[in-house]
mmCIF file of the N, C-alpha and C atoms, coordinates in Angstrom:
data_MODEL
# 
_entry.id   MODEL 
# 
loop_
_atom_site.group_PDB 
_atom_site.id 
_atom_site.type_symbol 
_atom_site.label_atom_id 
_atom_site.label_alt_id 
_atom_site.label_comp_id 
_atom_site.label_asym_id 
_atom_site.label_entity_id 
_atom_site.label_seq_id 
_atom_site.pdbx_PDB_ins_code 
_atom_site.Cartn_x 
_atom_site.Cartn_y 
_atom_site.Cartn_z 
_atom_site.occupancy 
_atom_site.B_iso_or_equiv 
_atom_site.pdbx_formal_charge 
_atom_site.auth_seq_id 
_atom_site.auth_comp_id 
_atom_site.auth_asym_id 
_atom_site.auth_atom_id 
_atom_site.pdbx_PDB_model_num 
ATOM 1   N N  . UNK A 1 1  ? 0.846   -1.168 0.000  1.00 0.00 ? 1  UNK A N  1 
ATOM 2   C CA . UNK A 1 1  ? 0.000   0.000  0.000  1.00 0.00 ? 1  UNK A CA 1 
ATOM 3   C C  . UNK A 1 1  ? 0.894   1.235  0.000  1.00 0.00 ? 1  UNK A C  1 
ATOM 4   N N  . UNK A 1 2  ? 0.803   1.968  -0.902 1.00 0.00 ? 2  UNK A N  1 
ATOM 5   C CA . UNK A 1 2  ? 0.981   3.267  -0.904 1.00 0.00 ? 2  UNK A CA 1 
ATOM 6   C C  . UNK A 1 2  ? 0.873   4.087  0.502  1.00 0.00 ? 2  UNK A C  1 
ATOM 7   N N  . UNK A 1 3  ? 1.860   5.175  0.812  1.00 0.00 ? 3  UNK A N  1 
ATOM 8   C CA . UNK A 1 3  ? 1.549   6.153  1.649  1.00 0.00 ? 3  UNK A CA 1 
ATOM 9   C C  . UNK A 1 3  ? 0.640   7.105  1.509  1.00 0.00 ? 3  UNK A C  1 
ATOM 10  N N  . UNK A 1 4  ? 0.529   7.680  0.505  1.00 0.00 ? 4  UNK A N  1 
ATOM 11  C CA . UNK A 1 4  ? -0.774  8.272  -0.041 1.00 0.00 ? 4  UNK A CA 1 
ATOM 12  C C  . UNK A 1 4  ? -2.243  7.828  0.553  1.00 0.00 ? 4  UNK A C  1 
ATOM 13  N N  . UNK A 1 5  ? -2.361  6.939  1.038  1.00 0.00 ? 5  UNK A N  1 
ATOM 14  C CA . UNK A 1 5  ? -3.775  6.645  2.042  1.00 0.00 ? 5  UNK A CA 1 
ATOM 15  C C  . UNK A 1 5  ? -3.542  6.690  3.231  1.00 0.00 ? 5  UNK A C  1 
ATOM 16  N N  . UNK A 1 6  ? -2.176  6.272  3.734  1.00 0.00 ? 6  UNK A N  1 
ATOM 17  C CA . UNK A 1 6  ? -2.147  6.550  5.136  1.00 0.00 ? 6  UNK A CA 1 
ATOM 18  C C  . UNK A 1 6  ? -1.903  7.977  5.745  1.00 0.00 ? 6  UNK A C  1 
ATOM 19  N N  . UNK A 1 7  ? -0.948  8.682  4.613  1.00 0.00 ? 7  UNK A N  1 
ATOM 20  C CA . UNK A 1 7  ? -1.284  10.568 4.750  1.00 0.00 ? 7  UNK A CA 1 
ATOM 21  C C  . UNK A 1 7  ? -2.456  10.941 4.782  1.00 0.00 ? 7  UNK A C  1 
ATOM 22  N N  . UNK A 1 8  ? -3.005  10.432 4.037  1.00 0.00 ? 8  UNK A N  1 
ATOM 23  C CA . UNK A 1 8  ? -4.708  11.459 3.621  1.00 0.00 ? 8  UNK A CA 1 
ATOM 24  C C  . UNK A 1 8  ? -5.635  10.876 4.806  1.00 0.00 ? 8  UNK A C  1 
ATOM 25  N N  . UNK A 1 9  ? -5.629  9.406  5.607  1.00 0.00 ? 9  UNK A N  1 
ATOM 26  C CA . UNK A 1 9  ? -5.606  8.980  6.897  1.00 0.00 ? 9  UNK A CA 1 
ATOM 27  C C  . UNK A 1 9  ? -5.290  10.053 8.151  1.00 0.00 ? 9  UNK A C  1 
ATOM 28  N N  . UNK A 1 10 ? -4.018  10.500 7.828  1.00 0.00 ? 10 UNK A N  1 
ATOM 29  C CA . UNK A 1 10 ? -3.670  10.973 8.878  1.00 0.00 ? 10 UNK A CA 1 
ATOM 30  C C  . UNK A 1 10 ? -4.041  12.497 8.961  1.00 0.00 ? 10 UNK A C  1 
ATOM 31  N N  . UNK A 1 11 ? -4.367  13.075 8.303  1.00 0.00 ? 11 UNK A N  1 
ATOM 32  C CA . UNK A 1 11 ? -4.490  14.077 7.563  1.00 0.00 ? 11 UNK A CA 1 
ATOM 33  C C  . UNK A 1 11 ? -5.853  14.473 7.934  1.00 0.00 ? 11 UNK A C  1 
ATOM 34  N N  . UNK A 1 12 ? -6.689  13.270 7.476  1.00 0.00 ? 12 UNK A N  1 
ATOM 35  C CA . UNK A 1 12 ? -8.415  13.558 8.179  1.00 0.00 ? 12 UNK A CA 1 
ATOM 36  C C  . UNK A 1 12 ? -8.497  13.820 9.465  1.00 0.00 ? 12 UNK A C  1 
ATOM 37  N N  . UNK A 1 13 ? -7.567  12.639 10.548 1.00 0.00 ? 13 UNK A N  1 
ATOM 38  C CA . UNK A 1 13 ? -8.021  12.353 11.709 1.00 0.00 ? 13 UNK A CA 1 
ATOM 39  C C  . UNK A 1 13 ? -7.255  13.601 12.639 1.00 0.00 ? 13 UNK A C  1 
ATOM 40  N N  . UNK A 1 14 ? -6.215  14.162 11.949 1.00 0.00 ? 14 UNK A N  1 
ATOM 41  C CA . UNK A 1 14 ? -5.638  15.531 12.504 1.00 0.00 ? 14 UNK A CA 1 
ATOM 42  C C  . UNK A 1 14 ? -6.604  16.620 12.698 1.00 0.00 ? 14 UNK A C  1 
ATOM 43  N N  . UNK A 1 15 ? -7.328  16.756 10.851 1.00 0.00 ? 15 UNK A N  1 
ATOM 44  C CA . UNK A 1 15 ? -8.161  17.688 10.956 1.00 0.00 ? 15 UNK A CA 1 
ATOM 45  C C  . UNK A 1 15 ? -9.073  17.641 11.814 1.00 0.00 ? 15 UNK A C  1 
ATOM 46  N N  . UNK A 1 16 ? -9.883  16.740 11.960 1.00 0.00 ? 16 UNK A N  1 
ATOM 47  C CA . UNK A 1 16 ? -11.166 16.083 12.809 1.00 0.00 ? 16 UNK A CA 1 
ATOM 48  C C  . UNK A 1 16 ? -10.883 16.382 14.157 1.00 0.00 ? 16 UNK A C  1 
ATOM 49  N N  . UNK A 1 17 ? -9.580  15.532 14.646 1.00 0.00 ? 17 UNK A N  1 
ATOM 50  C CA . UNK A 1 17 ? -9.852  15.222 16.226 1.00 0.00 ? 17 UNK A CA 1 
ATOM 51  C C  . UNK A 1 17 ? -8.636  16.167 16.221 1.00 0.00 ? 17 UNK A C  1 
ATOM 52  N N  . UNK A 1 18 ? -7.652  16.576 16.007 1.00 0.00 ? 18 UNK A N  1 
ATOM 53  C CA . UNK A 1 18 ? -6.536  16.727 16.577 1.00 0.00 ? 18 UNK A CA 1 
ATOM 54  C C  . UNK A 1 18 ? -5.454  16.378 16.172 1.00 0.00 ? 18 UNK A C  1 
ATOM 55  N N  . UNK A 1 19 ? -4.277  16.906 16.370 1.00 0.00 ? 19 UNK A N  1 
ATOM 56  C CA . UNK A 1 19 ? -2.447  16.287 16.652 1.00 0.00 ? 19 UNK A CA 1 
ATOM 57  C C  . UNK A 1 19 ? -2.602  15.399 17.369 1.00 0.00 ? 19 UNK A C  1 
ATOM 58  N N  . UNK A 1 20 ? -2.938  15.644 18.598 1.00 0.00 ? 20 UNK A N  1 
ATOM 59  C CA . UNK A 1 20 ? -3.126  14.844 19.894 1.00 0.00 ? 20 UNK A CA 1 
ATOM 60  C C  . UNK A 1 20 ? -3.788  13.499 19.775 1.00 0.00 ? 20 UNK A C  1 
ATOM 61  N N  . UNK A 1 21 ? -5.085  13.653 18.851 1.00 0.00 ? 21 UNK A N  1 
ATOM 62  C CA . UNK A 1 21 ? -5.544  11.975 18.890 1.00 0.00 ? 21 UNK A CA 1 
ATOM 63  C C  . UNK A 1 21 ? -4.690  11.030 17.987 1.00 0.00 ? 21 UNK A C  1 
ATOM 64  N N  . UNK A 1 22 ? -4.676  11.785 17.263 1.00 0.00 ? 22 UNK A N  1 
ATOM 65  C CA . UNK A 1 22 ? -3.522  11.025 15.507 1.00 0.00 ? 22 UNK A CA 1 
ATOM 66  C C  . UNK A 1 22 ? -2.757  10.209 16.518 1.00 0.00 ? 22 UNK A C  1 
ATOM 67  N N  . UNK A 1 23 ? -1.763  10.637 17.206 1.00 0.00 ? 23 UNK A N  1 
ATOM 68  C CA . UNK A 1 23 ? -0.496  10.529 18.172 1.00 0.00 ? 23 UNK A CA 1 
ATOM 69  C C  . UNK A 1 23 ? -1.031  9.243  19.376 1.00 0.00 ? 23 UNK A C  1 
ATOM 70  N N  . UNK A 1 24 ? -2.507  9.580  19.594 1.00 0.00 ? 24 UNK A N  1 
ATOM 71  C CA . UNK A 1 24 ? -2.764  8.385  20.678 1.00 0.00 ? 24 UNK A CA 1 
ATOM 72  C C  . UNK A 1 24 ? -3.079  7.580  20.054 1.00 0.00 ? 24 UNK A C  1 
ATOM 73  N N  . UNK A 1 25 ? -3.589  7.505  18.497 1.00 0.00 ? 25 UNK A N  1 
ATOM 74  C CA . UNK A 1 25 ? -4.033  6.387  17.847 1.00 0.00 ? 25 UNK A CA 1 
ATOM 75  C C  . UNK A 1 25 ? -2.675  5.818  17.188 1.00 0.00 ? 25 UNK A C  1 
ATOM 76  N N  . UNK A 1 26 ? -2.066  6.629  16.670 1.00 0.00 ? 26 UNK A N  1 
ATOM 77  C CA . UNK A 1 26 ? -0.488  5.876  16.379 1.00 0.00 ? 26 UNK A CA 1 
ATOM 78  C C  . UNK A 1 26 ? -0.252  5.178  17.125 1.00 0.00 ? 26 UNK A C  1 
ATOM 79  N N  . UNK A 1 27 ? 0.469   5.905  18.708 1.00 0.00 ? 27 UNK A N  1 
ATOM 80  C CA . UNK A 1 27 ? 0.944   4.943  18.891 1.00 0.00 ? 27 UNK A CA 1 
ATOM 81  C C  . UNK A 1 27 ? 0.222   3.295  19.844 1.00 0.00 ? 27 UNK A C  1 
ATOM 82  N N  . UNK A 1 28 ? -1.387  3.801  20.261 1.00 0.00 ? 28 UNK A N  1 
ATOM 83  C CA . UNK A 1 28 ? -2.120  2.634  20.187 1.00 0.00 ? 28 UNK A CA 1 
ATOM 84  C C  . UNK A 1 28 ? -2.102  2.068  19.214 1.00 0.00 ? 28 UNK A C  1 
ATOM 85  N N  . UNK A 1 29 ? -1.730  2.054  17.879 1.00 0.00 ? 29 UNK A N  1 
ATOM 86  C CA . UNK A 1 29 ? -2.196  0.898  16.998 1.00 0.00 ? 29 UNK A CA 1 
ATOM 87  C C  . UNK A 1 29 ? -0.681  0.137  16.620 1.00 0.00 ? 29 UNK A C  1 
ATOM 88  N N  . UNK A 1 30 ? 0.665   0.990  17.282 1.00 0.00 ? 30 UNK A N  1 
ATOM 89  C CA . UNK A 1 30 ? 1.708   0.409  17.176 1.00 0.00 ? 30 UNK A CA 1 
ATOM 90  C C  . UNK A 1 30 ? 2.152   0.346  16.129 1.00 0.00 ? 30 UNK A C  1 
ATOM 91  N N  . UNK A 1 31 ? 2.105   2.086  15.475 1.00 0.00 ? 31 UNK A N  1 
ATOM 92  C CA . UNK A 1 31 ? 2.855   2.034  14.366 1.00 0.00 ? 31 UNK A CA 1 
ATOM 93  C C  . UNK A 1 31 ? 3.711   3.111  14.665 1.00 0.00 ? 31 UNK A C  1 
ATOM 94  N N  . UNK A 1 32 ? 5.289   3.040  14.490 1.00 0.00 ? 32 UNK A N  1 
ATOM 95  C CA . UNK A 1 32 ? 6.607   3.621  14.599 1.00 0.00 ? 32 UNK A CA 1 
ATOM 96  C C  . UNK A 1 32 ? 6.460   5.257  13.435 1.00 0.00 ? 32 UNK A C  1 
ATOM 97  N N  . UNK A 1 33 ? 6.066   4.600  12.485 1.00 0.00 ? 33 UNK A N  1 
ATOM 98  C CA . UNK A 1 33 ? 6.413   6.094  11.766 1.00 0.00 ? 33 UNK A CA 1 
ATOM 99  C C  . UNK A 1 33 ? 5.618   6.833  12.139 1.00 0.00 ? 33 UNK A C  1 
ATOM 100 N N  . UNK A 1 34 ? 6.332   8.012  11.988 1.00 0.00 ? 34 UNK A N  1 
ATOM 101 C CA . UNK A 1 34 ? 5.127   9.594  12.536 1.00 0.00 ? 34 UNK A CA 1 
ATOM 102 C C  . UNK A 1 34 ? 4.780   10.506 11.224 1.00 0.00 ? 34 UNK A C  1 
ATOM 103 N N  . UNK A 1 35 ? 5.186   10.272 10.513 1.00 0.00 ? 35 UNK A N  1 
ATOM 104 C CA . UNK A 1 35 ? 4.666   10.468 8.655  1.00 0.00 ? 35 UNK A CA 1 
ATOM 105 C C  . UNK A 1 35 ? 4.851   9.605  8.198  1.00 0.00 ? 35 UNK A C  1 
ATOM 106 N N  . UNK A 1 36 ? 3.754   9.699  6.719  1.00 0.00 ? 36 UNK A N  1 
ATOM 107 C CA . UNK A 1 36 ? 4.145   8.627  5.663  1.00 0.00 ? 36 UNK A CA 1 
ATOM 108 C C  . UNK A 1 36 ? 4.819   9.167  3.985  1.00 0.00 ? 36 UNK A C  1 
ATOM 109 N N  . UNK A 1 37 ? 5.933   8.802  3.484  1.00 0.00 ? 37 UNK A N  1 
ATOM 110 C CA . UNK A 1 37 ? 5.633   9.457  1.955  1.00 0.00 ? 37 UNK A CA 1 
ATOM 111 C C  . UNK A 1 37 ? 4.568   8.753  1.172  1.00 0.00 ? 37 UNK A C  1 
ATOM 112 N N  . UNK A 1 38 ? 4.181   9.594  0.233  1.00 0.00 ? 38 UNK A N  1 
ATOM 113 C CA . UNK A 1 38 ? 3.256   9.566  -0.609 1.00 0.00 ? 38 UNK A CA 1 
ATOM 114 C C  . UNK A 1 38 ? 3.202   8.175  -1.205 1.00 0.00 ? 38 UNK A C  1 
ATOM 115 N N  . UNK A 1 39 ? 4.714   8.168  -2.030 1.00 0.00 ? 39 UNK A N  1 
ATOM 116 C CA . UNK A 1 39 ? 4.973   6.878  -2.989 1.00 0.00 ? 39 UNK A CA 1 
ATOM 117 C C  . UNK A 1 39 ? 5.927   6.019  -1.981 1.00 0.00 ? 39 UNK A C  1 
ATOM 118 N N  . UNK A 1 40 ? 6.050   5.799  -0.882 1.00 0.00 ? 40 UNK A N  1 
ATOM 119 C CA . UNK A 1 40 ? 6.509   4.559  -0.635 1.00 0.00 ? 40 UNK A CA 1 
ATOM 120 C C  . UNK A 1 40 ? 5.644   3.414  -0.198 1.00 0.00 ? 40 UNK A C  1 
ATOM 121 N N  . UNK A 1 41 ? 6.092   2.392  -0.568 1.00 0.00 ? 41 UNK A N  1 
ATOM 122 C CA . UNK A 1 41 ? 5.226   1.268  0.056  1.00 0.00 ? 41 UNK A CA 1 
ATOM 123 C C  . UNK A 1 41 ? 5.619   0.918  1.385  1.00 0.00 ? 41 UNK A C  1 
ATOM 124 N N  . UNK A 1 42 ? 3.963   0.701  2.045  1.00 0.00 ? 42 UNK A N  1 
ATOM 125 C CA . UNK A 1 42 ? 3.799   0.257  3.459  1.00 0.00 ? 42 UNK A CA 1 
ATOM 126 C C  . UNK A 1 42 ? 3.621   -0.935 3.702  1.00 0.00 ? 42 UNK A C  1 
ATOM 127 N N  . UNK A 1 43 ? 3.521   -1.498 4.520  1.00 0.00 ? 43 UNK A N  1 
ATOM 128 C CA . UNK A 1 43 ? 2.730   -3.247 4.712  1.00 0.00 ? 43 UNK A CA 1 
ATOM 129 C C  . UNK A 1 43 ? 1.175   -2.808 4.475  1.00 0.00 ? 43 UNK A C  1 
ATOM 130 N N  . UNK A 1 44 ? 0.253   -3.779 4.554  1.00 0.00 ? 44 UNK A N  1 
ATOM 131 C CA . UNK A 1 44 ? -0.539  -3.529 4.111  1.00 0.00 ? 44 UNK A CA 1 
ATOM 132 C C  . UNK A 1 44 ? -1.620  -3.771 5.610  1.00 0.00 ? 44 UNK A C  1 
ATOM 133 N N  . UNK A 1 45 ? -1.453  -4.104 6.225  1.00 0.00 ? 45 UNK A N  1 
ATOM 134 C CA . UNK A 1 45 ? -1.772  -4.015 7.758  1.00 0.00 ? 45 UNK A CA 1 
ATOM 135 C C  . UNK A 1 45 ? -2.091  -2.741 8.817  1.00 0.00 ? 45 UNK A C  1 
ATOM 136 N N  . UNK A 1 46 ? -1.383  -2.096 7.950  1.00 0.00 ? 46 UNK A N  1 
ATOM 137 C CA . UNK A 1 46 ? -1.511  -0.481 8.549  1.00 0.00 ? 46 UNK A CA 1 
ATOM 138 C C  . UNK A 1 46 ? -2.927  -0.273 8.664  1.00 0.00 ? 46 UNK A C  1 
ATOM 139 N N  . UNK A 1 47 ? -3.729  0.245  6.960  1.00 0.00 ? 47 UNK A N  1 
ATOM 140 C CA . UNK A 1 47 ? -5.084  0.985  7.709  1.00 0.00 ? 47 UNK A CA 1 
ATOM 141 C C  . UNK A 1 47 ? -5.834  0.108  8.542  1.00 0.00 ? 47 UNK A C  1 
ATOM 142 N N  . UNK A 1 48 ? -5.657  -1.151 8.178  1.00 0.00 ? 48 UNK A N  1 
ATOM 143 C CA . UNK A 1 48 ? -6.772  -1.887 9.518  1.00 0.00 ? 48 UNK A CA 1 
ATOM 144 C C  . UNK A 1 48 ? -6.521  -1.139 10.659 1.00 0.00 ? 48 UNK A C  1 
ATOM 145 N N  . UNK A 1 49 ? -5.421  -1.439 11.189 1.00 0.00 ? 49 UNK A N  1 
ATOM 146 C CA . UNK A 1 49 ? -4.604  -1.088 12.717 1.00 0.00 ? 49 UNK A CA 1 
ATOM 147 C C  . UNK A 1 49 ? -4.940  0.016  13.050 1.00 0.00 ? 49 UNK A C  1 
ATOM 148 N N  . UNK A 1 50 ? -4.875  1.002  12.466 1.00 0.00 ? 50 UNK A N  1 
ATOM 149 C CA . UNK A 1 50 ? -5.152  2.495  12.332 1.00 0.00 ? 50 UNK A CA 1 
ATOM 150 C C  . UNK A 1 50 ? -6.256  2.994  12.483 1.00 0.00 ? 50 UNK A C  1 
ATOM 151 N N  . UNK A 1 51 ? -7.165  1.827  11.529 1.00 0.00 ? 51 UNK A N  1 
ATOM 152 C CA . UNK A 1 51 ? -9.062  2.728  11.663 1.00 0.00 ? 51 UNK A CA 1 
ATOM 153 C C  . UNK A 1 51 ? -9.720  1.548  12.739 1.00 0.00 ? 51 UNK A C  1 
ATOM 154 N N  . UNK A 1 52 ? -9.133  0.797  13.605 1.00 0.00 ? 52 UNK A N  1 
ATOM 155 C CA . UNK A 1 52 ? -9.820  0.181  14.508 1.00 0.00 ? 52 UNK A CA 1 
ATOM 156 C C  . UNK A 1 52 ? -8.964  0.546  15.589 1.00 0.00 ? 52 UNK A C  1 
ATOM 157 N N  . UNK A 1 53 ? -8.183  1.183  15.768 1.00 0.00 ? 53 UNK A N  1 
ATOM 158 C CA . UNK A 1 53 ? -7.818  2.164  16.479 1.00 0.00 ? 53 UNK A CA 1 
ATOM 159 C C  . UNK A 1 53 ? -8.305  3.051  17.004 1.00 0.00 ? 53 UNK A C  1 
ATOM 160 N N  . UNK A 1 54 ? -8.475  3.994  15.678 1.00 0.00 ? 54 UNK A N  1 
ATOM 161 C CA . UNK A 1 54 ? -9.178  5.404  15.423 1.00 0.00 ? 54 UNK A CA 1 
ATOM 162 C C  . UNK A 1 54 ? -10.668 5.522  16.005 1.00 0.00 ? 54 UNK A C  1 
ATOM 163 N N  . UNK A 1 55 ? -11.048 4.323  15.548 1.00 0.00 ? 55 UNK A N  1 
ATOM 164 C CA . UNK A 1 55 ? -13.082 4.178  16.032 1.00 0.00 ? 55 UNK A CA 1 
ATOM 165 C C  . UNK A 1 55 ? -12.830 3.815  18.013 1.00 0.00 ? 55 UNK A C  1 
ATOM 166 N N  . UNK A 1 56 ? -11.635 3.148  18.008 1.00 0.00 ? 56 UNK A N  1 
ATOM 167 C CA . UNK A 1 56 ? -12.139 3.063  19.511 1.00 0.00 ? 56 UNK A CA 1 
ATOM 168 C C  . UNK A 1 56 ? -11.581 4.480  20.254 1.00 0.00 ? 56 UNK A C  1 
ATOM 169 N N  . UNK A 1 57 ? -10.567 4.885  19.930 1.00 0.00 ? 57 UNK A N  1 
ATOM 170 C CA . UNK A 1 57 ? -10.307 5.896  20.701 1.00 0.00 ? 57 UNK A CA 1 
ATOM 171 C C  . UNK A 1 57 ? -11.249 7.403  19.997 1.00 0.00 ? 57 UNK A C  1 
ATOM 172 N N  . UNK A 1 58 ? -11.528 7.677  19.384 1.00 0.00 ? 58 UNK A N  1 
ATOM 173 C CA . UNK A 1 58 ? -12.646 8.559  18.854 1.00 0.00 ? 58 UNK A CA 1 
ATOM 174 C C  . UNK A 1 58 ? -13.945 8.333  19.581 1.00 0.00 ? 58 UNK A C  1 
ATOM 175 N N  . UNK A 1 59 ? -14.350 7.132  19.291 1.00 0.00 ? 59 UNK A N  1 
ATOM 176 C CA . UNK A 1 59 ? -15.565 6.095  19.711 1.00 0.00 ? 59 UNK A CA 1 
ATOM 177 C C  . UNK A 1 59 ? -16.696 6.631  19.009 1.00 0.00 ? 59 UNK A C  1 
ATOM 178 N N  . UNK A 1 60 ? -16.238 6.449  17.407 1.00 0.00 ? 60 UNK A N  1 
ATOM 179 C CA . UNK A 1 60 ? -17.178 6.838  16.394 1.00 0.00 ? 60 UNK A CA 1 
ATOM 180 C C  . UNK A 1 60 ? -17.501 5.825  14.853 1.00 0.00 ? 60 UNK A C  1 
ATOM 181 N N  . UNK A 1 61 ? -18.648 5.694  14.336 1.00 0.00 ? 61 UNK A N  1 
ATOM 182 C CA . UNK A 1 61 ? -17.462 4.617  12.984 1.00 0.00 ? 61 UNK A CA 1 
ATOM 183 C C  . UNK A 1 61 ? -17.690 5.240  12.086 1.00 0.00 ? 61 UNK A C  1 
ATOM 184 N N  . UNK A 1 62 ? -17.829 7.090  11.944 1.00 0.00 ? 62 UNK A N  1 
ATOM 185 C CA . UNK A 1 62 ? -17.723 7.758  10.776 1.00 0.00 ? 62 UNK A CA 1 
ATOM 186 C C  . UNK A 1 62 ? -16.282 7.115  10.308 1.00 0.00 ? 62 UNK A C  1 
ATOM 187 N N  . UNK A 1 63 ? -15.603 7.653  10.538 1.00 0.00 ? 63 UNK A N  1 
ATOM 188 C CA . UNK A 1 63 ? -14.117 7.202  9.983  1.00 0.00 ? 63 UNK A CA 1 
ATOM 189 C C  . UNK A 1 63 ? -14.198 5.908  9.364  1.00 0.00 ? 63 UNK A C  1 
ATOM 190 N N  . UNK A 1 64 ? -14.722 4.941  9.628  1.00 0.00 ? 64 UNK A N  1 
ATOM 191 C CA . UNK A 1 64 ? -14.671 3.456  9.391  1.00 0.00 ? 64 UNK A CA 1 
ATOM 192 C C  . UNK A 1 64 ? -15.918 3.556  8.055  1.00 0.00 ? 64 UNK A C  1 
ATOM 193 N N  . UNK A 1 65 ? -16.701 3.932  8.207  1.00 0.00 ? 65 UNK A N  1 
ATOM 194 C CA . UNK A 1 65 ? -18.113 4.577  7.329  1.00 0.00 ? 65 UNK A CA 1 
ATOM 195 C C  . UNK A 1 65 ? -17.216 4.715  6.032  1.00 0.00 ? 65 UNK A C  1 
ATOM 196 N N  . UNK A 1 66 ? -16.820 5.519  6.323  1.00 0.00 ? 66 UNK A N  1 
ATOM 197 C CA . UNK A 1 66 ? -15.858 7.052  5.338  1.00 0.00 ? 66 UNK A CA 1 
ATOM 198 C C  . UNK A 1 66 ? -14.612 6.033  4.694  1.00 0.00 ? 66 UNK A C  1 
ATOM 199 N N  . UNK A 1 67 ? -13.821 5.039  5.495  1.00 0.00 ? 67 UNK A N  1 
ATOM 200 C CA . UNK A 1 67 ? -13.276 4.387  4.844  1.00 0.00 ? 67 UNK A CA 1 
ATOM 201 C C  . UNK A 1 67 ? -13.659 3.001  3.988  1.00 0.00 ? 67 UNK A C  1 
ATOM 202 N N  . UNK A 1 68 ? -14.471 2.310  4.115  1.00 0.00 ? 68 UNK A N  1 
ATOM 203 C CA . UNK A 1 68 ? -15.087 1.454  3.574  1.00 0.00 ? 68 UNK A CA 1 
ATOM 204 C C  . UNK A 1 68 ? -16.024 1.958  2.321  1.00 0.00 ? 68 UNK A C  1 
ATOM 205 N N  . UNK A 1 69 ? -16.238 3.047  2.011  1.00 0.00 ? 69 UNK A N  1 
ATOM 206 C CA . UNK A 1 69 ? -16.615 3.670  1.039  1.00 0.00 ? 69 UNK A CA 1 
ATOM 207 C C  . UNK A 1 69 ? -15.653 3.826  -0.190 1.00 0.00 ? 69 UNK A C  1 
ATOM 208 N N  . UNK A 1 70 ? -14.839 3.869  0.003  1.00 0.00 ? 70 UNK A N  1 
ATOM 209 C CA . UNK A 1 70 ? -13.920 4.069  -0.852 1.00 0.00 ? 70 UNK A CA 1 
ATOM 210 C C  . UNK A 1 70 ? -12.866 3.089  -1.575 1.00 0.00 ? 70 UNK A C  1 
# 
């Protein structure tokens, strides 16, 4: 997977919730990098980790909504 989804990921959940939640959902979901580039490849494990993360510490499933749409 491209970085390009996990930026535009990170990018929403900044705008939305905060620096601060991005940062508690990082590092709850136990991912090391604190940016992503655009064109590098990631594992592909990331957005799971990330948006079941995101829904519990938010405690919302727009995000999850919003990603499964796409």
């Amino acid at each position: 997977m491209y970085g390009l989804l996990l930026e535009s990921l990170a990018c929403y959940i900044k705008e939305k919730y905060g620096e601060e939640k991005w940062e508690e959902i990082r590092r709850a979901a136990a991912v090391d990098q604190t940016s992503f580039s655009t064109h590098q490849v990631y594992p592909e494990n990331l957005i799971p980790r990330l948006s079941a993360k995101a829904i519990e510490v938010t405690s919302t499933i727009l995000l999850f909504t919003l990603l499964t749409q796409y």
